[in-house]
DRENTORKOL-3810 file (N, C-alpha, C; in nm, 4 decimals):
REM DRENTORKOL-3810
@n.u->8.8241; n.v->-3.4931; n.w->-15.6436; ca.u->8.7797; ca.v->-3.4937; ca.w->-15.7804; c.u->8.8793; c.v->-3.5728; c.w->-15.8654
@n.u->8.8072; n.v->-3.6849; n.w->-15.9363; ca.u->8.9613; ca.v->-3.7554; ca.w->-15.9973; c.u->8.9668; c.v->-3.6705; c.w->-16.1299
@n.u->9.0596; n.v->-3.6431; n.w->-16.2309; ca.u->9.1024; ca.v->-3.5961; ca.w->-16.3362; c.u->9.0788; c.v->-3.6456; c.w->-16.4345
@n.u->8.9976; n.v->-3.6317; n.w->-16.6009; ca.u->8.9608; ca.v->-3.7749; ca.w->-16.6786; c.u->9.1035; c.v->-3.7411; c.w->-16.7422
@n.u->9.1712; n.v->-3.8330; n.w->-16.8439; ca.u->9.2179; ca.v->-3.8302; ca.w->-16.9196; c.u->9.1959; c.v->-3.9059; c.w->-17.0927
@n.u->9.2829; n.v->-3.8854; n.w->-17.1507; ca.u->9.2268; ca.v->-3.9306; ca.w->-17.3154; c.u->9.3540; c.v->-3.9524; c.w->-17.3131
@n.u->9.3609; n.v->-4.0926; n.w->-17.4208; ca.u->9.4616; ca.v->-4.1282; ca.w->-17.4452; c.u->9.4338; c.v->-4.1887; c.w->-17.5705
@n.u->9.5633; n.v->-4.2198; n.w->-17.6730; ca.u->9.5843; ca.v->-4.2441; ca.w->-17.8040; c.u->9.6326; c.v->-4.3582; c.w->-17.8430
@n.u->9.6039; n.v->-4.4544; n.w->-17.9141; ca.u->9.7083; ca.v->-4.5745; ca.w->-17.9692; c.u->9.7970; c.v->-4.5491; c.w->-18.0904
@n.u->9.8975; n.v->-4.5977; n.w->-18.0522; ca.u->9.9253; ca.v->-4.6079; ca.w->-18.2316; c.u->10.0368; c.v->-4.7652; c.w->-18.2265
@n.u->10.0420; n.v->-4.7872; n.w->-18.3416; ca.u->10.1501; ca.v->-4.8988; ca.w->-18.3711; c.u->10.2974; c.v->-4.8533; c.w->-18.4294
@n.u->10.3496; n.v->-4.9307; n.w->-18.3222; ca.u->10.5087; ca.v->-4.9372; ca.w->-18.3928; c.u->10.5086; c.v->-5.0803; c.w->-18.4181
@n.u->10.6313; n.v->-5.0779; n.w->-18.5081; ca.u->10.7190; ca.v->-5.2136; ca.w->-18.5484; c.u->10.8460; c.v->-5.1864; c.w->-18.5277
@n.u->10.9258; n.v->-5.2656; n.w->-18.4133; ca.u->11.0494; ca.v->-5.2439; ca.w->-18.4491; c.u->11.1100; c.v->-5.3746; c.w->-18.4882
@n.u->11.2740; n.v->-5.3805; n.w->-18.4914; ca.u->11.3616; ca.v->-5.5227; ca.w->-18.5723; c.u->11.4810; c.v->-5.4702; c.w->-18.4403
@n.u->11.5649; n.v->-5.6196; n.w->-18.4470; ca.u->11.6677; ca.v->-5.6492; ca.w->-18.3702; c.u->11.7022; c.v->-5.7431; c.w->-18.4834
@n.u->11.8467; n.v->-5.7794; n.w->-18.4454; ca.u->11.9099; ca.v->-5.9158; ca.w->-18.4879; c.u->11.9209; c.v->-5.9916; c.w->-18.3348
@n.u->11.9016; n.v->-5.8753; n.w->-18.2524; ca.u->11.9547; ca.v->-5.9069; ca.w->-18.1229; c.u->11.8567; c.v->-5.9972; c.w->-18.0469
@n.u->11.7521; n.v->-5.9740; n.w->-18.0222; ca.u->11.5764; ca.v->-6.0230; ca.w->-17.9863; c.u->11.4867; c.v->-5.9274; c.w->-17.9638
@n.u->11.3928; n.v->-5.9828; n.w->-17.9232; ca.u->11.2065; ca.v->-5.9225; ca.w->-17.9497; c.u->11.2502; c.v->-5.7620; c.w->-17.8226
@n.u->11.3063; n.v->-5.8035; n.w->-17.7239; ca.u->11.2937; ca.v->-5.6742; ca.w->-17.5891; c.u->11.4087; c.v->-5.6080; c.w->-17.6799
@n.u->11.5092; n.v->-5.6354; n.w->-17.7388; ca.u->11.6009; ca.v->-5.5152; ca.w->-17.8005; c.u->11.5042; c.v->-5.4525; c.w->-17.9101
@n.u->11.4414; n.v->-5.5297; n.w->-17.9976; ca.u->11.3371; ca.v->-5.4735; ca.w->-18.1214; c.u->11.2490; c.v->-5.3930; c.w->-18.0671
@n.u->11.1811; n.v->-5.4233; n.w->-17.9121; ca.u->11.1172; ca.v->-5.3255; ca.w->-17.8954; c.u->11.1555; c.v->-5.1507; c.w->-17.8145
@n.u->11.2549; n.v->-5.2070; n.w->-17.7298; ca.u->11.3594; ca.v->-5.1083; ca.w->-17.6733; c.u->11.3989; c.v->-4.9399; c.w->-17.8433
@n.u->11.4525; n.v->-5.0257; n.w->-17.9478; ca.u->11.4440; ca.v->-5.0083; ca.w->-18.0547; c.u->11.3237; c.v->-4.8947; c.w->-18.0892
@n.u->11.2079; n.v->-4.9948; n.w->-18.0991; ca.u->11.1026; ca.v->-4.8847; ca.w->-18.1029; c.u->11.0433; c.v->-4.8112; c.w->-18.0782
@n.u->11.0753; n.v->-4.8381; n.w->-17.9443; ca.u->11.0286; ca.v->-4.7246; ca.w->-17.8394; c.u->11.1459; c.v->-4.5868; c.w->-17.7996
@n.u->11.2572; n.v->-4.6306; n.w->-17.8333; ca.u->11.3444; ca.v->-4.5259; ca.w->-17.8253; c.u->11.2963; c.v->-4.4061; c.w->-17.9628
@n.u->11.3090; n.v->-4.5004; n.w->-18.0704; ca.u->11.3146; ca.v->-4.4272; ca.w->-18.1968; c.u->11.1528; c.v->-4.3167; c.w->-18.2131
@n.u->11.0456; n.v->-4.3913; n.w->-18.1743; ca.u->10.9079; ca.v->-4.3058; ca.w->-18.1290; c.u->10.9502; c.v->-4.1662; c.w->-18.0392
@n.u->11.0249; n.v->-4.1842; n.w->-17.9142; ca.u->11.0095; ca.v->-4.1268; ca.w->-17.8341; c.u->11.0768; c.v->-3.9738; c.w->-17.8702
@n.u->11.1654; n.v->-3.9876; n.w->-17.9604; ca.u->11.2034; ca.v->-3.8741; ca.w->-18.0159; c.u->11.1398; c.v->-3.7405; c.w->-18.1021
@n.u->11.0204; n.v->-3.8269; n.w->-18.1581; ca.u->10.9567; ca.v->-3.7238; ca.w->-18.1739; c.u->10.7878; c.v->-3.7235; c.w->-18.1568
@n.u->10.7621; n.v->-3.8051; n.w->-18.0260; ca.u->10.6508; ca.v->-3.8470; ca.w->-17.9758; c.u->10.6538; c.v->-3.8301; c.w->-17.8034
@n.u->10.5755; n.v->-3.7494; n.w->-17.7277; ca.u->10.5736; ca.v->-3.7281; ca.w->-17.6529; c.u->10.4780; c.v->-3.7773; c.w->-17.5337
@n.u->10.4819; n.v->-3.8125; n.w->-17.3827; ca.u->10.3641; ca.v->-3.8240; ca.w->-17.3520; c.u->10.3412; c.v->-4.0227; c.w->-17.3846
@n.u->10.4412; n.v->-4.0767; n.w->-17.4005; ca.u->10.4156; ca.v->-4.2495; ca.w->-17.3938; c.u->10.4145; c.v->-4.2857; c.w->-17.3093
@n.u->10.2931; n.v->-4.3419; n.w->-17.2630; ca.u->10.3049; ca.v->-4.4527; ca.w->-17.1340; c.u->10.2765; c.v->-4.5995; c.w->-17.1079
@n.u->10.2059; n.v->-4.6637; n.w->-17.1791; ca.u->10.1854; ca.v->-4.7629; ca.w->-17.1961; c.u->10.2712; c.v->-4.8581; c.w->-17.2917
@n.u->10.3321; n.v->-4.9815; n.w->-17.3477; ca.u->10.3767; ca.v->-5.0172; ca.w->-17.4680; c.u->10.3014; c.v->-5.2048; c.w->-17.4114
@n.u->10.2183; n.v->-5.2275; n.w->-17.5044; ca.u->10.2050; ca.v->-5.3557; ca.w->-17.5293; c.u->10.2193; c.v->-5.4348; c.w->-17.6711
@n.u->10.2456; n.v->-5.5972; n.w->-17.5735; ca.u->10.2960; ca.v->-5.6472; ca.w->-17.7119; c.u->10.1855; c.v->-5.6690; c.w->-17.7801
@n.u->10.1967; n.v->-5.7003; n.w->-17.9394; ca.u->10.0616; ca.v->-5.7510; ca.w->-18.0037; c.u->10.0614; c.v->-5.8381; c.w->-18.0703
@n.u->10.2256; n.v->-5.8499; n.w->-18.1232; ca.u->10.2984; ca.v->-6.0010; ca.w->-18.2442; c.u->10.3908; c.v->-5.9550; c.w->-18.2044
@n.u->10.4742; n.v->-6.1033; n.w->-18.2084; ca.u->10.6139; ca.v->-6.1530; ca.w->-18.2668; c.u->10.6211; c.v->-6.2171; c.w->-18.3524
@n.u->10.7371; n.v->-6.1893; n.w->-18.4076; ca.u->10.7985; ca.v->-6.2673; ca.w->-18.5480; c.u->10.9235; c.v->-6.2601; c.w->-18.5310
@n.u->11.0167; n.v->-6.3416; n.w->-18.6604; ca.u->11.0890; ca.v->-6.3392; ca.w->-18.6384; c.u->11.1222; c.v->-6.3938; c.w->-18.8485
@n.u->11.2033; n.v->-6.3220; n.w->-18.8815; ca.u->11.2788; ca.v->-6.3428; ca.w->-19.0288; c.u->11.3618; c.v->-6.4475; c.w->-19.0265
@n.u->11.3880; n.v->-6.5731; n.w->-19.0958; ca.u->11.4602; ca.v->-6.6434; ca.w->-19.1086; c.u->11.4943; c.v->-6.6840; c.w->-19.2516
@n.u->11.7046; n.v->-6.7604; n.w->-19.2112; ca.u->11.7314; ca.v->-6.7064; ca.w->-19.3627; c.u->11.7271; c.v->-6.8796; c.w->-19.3661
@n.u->11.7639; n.v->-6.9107; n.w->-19.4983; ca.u->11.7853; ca.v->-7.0197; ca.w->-19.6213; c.u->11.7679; c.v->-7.1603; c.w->-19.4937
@n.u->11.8418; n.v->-7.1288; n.w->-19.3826; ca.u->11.8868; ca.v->-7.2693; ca.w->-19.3038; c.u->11.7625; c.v->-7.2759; c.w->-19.1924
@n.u->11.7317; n.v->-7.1879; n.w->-19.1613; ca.u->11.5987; ca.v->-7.2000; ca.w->-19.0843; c.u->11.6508; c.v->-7.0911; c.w->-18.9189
@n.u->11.7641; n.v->-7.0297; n.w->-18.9278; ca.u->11.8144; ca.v->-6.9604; ca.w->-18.7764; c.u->11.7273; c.v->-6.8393; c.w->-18.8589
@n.u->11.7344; n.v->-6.7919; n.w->-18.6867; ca.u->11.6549; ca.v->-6.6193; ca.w->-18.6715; c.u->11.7497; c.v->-6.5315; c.w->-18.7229
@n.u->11.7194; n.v->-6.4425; n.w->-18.8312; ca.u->11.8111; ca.v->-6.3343; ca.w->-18.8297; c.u->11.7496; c.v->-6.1808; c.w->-18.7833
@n.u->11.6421; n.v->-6.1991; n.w->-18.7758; ca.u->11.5854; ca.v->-6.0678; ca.w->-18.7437; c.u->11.4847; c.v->-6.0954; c.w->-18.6331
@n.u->11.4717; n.v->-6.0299; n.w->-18.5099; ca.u->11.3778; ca.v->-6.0653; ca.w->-18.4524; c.u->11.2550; c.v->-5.9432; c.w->-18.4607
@n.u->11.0684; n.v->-5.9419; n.w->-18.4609; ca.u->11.0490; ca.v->-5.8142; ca.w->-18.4797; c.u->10.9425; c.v->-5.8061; c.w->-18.4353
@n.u->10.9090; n.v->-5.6596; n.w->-18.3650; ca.u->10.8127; ca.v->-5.6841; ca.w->-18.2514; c.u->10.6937; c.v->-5.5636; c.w->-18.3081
@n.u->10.5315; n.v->-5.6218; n.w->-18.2973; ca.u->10.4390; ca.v->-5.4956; ca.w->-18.2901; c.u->10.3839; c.v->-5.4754; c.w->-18.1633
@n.u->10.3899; n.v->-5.3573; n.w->-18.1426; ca.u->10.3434; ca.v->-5.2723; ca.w->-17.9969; c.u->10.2417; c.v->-5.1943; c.w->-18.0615
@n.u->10.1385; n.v->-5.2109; n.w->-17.9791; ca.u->10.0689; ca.v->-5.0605; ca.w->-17.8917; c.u->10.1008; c.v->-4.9926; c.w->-17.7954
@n.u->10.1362; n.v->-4.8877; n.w->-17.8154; ca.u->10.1650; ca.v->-4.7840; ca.w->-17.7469; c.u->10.0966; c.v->-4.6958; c.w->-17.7088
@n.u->10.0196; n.v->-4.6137; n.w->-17.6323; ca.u->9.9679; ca.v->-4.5259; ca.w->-17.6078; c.u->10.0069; c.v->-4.3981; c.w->-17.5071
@n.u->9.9431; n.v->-4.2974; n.w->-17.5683; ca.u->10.0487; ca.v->-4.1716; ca.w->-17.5191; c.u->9.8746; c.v->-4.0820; c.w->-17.4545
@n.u->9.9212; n.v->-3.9949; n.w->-17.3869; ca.u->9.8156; ca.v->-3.9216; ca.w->-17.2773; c.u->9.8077; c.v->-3.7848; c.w->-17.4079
@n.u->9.7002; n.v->-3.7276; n.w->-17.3975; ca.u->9.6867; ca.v->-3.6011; ca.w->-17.4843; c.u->9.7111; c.v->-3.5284; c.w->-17.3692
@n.u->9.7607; n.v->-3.4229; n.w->-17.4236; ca.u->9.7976; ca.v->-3.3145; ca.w->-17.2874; c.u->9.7423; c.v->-3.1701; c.w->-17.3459
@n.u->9.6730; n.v->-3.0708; n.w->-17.2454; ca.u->9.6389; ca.v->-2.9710; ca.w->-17.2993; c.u->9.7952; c.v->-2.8504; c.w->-17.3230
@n.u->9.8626; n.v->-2.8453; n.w->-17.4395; ca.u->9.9731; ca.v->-2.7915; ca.w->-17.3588; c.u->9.9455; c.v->-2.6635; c.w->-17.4087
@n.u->9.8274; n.v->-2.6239; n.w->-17.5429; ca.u->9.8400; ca.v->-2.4947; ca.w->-17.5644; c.u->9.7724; c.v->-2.3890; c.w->-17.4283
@n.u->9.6677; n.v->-2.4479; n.w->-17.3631; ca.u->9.6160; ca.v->-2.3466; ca.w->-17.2526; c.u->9.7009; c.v->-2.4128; c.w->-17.1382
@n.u->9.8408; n.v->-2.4525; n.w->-17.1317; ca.u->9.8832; ca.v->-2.4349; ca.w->-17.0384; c.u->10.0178; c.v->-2.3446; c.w->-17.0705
@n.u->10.0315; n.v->-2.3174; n.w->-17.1636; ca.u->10.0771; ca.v->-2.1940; ca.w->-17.2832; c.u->10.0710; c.v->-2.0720; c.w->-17.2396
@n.u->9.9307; n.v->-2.0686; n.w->-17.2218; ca.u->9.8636; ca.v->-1.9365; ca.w->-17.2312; c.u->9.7548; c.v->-1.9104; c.w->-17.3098
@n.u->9.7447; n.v->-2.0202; n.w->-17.3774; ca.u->9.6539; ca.v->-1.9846; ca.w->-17.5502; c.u->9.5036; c.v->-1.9782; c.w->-17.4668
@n.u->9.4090; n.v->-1.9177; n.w->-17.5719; ca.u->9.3166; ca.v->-1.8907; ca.w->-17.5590; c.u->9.2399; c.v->-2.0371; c.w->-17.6188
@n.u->9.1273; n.v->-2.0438; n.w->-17.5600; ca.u->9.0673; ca.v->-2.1450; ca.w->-17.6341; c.u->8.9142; c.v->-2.0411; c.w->-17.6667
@n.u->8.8889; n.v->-2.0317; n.w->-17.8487; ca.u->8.7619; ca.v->-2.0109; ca.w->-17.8588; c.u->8.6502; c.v->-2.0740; c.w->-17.7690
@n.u->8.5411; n.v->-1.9698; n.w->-17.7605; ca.u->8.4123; ca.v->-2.0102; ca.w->-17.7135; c.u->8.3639; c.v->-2.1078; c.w->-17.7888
@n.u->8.3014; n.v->-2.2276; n.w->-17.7377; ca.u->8.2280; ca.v->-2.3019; ca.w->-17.8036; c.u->8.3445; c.v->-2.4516; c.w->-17.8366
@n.u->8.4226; n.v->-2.4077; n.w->-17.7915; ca.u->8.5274; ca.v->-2.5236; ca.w->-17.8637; c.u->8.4706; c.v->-2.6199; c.w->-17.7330
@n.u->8.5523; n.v->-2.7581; n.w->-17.7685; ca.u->8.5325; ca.v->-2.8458; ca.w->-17.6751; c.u->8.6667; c.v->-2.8323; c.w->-17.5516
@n.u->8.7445; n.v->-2.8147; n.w->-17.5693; ca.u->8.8082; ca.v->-2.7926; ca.w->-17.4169; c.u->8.8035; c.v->-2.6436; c.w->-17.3781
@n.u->8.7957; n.v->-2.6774; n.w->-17.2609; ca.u->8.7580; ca.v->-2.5300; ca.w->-17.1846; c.u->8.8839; c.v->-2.4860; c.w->-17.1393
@n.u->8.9580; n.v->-2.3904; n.w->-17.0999; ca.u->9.0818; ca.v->-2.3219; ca.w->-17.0880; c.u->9.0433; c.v->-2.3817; c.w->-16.8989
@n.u->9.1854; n.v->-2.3487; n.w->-16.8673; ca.u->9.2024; ca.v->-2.4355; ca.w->-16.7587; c.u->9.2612; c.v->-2.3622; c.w->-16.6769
@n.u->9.2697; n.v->-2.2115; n.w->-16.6873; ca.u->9.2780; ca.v->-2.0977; ca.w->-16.6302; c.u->9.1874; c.v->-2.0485; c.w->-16.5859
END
């Protein structure tokens, strides 16, 4: 029986002075702290800030990221009302 899963996007932006894999390293660290459950990170843009003379000073990256929903209250213990859409897994 394979298992379905659901999964979520969201966007980060991160910045480096350093480059685009530190900007995103960056963003994906700083998400992960209070985001759980990331598995995917793709790129979607680069850019990059430049000052008066035309050099990079900022490099800066948008990702999609997507993270797995996890049932964690009925693996808790919680009850799930009748009628709801997930069924308890107990």
């Amino acid at each position: 029986m394979v298992q379905e899963s659901v999964y979520r996007a969201i966007e980060l932006v991160g910045s480096s002075p350093i480059g685009w894999e530190d900007a995103a390293k960056n963003a994906i660290d700083t998400a992960h702290k209070s985001i759980w459950n990331l598995r995917i990170a793709r790129v979607a843009e680069l850019d990059a800030k430049l000052d008066e003379k035309g050099n990079i000073i900022l490099y800066r990256i948008k990702l999609r990221i997507s993270l797995k929903y996890e049932d964690w209250k009925t693996d808790l213990g919680w009850k799930v009302p009748k009628g709801d859409a997930a069924e308890p897994l107990c």
